[in-house]
C-alpha atoms as a printed R data frame, in Angstrom:
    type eleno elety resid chain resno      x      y       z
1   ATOM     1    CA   UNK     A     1  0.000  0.000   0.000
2   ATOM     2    CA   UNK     A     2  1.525  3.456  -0.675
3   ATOM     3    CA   UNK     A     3  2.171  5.482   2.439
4   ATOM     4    CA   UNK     A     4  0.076  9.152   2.643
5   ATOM     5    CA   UNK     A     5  2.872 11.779   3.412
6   ATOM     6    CA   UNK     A     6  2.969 15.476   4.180
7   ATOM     7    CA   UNK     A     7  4.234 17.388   1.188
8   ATOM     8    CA   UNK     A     8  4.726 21.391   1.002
9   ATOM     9    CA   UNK     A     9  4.869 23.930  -1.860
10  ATOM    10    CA   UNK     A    10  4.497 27.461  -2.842
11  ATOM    11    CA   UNK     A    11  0.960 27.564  -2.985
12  ATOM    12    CA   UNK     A    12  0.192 25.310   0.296
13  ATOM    13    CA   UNK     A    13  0.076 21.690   1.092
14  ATOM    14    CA   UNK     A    14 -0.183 19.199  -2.214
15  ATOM    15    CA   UNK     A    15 -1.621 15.438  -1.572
16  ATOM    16    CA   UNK     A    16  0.549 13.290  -2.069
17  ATOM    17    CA   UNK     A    17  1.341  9.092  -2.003
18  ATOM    18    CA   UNK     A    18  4.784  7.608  -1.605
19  ATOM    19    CA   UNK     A    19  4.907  3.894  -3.635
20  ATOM    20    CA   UNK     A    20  7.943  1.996  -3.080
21  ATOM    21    CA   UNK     A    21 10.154 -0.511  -0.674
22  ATOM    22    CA   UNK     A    22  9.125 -0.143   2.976
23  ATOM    23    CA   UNK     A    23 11.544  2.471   4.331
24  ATOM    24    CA   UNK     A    24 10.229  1.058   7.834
25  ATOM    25    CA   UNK     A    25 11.994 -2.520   7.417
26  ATOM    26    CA   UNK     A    26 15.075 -3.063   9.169
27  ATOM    27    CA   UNK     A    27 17.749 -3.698   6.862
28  ATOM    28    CA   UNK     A    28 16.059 -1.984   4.050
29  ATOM    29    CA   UNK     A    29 18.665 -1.871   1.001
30  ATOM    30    CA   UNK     A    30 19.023  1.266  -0.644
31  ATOM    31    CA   UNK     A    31 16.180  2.970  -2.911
32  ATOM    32    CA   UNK     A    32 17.500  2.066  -6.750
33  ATOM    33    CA   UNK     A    33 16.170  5.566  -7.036
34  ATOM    34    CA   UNK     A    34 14.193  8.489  -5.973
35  ATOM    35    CA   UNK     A    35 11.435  9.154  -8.344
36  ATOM    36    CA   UNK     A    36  8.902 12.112  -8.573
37  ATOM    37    CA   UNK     A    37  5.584 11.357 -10.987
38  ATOM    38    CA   UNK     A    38  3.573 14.110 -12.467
39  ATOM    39    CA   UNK     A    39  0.045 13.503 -13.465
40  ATOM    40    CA   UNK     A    40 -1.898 14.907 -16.650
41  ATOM    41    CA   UNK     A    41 -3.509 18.192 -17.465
42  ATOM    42    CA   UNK     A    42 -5.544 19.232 -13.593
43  ATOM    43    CA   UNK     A    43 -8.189 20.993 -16.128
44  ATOM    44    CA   UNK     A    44 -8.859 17.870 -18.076
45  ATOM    45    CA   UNK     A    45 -9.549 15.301 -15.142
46  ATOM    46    CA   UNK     A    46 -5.808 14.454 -14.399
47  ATOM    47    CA   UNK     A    47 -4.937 13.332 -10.682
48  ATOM    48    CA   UNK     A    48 -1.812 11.190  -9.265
49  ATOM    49    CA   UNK     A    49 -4.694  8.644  -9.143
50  ATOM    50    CA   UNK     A    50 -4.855  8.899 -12.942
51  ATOM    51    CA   UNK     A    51 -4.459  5.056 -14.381
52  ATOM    52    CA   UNK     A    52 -0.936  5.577 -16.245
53  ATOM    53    CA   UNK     A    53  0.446  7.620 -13.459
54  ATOM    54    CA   UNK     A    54 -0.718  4.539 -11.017
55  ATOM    55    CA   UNK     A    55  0.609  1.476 -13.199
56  ATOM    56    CA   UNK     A    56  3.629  4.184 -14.176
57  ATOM    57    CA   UNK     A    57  4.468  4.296 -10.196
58  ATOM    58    CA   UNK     A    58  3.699  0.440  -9.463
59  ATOM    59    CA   UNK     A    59  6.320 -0.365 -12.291
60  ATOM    60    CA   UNK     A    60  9.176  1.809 -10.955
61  ATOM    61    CA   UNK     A    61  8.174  0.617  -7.537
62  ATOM    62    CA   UNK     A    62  8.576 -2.923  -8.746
63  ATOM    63    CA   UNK     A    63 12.438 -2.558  -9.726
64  ATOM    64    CA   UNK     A    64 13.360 -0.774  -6.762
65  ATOM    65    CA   UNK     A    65 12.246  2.771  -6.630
66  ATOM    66    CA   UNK     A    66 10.887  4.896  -4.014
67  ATOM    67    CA   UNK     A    67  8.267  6.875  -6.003
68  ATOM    68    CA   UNK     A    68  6.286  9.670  -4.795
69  ATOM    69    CA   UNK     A    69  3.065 10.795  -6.873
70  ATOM    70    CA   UNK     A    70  1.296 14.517  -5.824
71  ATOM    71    CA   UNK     A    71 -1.552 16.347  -6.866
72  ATOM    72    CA   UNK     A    72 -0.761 19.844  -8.502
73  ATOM    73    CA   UNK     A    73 -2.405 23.288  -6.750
74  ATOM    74    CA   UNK     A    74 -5.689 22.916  -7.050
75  ATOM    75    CA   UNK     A    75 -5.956 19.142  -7.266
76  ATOM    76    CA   UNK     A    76 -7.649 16.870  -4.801
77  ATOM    77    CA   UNK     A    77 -6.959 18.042  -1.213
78  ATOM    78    CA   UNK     A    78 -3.800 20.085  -2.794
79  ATOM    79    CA   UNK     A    79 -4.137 23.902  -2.331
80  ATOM    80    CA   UNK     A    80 -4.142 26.495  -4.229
81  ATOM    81    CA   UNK     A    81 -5.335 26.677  -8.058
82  ATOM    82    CA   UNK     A    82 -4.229 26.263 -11.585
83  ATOM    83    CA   UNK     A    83 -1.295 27.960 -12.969
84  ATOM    84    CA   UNK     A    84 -0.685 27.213 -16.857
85  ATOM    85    CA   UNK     A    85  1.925 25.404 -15.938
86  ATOM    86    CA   UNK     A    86  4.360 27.558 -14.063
87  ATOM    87    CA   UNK     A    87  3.146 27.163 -10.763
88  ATOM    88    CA   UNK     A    88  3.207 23.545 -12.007
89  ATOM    89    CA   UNK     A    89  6.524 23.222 -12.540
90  ATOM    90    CA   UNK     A    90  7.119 25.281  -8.637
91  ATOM    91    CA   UNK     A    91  5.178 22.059  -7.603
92  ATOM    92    CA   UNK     A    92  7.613 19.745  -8.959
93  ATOM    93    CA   UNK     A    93 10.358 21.668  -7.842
94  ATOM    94    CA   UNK     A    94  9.149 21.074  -4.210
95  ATOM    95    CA   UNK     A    95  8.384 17.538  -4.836
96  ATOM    96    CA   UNK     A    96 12.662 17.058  -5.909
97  ATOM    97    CA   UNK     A    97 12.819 18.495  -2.833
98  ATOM    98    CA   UNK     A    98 11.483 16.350  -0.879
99  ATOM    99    CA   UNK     A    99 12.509 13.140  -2.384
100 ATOM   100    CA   UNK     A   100 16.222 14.247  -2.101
101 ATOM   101    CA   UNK     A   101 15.990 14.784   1.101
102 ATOM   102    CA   UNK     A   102 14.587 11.318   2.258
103 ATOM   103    CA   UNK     A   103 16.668  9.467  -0.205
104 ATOM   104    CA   UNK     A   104 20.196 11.716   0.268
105 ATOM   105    CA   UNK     A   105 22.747 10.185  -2.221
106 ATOM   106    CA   UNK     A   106 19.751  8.058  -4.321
107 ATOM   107    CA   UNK     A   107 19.827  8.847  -7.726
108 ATOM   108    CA   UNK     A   108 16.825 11.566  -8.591
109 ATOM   109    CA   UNK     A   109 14.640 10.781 -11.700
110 ATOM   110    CA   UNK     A   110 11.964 13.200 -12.975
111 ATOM   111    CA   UNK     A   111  8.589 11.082 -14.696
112 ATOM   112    CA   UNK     A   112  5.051 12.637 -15.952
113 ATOM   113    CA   UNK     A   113  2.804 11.434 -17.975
114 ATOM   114    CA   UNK     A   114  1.622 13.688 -20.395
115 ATOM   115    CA   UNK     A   115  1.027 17.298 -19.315
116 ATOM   116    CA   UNK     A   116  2.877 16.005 -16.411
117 ATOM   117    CA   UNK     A   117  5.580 14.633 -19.019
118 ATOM   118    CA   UNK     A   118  6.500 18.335 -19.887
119 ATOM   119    CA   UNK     A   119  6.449 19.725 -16.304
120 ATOM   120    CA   UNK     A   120  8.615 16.561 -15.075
121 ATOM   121    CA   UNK     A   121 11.199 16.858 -17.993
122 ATOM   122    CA   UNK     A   122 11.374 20.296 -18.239
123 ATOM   123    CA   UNK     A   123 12.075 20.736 -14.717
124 ATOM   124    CA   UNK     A   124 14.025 17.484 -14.429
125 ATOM   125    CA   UNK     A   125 16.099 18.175 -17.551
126 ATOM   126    CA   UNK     A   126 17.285 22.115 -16.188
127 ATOM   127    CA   UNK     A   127 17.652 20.408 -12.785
128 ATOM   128    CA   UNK     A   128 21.257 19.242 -12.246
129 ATOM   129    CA   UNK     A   129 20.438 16.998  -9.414
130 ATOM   130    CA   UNK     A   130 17.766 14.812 -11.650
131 ATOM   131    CA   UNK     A   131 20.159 11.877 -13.506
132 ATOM   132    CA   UNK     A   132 16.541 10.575 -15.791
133 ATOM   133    CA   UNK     A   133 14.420 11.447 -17.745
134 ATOM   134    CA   UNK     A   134 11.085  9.197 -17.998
135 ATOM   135    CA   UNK     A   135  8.005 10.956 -20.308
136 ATOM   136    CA   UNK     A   136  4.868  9.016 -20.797
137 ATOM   137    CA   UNK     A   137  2.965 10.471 -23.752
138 ATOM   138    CA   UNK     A   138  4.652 13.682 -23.836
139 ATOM   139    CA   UNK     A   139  2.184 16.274 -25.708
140 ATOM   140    CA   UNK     A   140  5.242 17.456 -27.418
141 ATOM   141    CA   UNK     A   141  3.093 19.999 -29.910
142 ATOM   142    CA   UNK     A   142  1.576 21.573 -27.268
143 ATOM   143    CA   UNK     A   143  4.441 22.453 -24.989
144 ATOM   144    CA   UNK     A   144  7.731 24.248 -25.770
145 ATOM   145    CA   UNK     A   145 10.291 20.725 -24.497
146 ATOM   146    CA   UNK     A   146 13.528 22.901 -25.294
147 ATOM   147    CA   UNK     A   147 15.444 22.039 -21.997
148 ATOM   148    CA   UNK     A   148 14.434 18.103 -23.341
149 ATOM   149    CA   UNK     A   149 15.727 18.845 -26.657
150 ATOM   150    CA   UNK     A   150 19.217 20.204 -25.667
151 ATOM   151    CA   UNK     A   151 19.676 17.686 -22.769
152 ATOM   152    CA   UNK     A   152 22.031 14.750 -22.369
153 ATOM   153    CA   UNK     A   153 20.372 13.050 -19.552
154 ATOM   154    CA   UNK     A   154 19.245  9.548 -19.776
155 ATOM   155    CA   UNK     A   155 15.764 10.378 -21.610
156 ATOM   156    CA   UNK     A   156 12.729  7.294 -21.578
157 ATOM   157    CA   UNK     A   157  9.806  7.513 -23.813
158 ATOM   158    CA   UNK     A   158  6.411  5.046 -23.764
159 ATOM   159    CA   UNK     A   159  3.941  6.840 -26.381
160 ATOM   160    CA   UNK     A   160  1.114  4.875 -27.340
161 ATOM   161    CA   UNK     A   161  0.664  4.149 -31.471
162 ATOM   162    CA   UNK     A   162 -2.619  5.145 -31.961
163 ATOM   163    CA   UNK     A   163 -2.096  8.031 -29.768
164 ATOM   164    CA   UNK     A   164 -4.707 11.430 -30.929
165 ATOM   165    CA   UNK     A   165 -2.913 13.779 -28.900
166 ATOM   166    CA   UNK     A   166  0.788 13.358 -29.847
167 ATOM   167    CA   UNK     A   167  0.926 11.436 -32.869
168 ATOM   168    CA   UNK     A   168  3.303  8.539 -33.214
169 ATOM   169    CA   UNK     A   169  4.540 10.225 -36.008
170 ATOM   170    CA   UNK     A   170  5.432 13.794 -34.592
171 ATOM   171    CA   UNK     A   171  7.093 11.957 -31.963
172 ATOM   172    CA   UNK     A   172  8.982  9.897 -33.608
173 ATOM   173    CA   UNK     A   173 10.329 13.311 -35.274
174 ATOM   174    CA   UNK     A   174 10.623 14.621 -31.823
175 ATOM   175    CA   UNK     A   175 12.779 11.982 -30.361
176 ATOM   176    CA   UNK     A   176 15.148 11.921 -33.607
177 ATOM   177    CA   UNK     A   177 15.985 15.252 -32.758
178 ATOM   178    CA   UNK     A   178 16.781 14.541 -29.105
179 ATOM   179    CA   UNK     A   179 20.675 13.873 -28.451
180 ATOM   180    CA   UNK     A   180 21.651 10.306 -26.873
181 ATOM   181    CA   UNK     A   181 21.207  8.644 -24.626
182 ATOM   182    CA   UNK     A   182 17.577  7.996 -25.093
183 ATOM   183    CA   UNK     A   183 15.372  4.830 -25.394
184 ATOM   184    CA   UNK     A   184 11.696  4.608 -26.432
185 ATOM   185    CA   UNK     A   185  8.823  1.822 -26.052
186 ATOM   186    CA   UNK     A   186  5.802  1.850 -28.419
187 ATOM   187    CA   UNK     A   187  2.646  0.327 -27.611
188 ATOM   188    CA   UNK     A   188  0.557 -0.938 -29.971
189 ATOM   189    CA   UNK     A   189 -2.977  0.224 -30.240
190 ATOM   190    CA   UNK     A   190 -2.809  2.749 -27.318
191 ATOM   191    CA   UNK     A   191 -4.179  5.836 -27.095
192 ATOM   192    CA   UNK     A   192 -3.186  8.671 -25.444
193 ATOM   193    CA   UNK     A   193 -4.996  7.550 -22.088
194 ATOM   194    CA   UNK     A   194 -3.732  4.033 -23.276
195 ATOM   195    CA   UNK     A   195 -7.529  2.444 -22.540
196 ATOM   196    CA   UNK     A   196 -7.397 -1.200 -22.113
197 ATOM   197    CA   UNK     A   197 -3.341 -1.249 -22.196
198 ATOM   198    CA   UNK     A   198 -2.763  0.542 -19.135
199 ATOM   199    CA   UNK     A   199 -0.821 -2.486 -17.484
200 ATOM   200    CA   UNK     A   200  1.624 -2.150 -20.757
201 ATOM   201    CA   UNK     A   201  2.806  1.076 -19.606
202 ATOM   202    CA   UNK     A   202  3.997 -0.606 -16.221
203 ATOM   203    CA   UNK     A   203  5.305 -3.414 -17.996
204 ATOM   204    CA   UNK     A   204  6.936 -0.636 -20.187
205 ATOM   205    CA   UNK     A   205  8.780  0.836 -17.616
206 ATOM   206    CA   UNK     A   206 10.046 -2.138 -15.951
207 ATOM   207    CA   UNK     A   207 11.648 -3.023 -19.418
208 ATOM   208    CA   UNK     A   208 13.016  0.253 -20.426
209 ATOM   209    CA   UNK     A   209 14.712  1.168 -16.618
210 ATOM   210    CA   UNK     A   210 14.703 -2.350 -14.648
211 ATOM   211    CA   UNK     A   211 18.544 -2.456 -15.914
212 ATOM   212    CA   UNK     A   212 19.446  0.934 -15.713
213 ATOM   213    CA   UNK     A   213 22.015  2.632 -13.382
214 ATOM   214    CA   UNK     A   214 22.687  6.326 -13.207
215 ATOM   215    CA   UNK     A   215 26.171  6.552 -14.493
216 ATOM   216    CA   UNK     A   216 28.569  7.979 -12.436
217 ATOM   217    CA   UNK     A   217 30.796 11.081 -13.048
């Protein structure tokens, strides 16, 4: 079960769930990493409780990963109220935060799934503590990605390939502009909200990152 914890940012308190190995065990090895998870647009429905952003959390919690999913301002129990995206992004800011200061030395990896995708990478990719990169769906002709496009992070795509919103196609184009490393998962006959192939995108993630280690400098 994930664990309810007390998480603070500019606007107020934001909900939040923490997935991952139980810190309370004695001997507890070390997190593989600390992960923060962004959920989709708040105007459009999107919640941490959002179906991706759930099986997306599960699957990073299965290899290892302390993962910690929030509502944005405005979400849920989280105060305050939307902000087009920059308040958004002052959100996930807090979030890294937080997660590097319960897992000190962990790696940090930034993960969203679609609006959430730009926020987290974004933020993650102008961040020089974040070491990943992980997008779900990223909407990537509705958002400027140019800290994505410049950045030589580890960067981890799943885009669905009957996707309406981002178009297989435009992200294809997208990632071929991206420099290395990078790695991308395609499944078939998922939409954007990937309806009926939501386990995939956990499954997705455990192949694309179970074997991945933050190099180190």
């Amino acid at each position: 079960m994930p664990t309810v914890t007390d998480l603070h940012g500019p606007a107020g308190f934001l909900e939040a769930l923490l997935d991952g190995p139980d810190e309370a065990a004695s001997a507890a090895p070390p997190v593989k990493a600390a992960v923060v998870f962004a959920h989709p647009h708040p105007q459009f429905g999107g919640t941490m409780h959002t179906k991706v952003v759930y099986r997306g959390a599960k699957g990073l919690a299965r290899i290892g990963c302390a993962v910690l999913r929030f509502n944005f301002r405005g979400v849920g129990r989280s105060e305050g109220a939307f902000d087009q995206g920059d308040g958004e992004k002052e959100d996930f800011r807090a979030a890294l935060d937080y997660m590097a200061a319960r897992h000190p030395g962990a790696p940090l990896w930034a993960a969203g799934f679609s609006f959430g995708a730009w926020v987290a990478l974004e933020v993650g990719a102008a961040d020089d503590r974040v070491s990943a990169l992980i997008g779900i769906a990223p909407p990537v002709d509705r958002y400027d990605f140019s800290a994505v496009r410049v950045s030589h992070k580890p960067k981890f795509f799943i885009q669905g390939s009957m996707d309406e919103i981002c178009p297989l196609k435009r992200l294809y184009e997208f990632y071929s502009q991206l420099p290395e490393p990078k790695e991308l998962a395609v499944i078939d006959g998922a939409s954007h909200l990937f309806d009926g192939k939501v386990t995939e995108v956990g499954d997705a993630v455990e192949d694309l990152l179970g074997d991945f280690h933050t190099p180190v400098n």
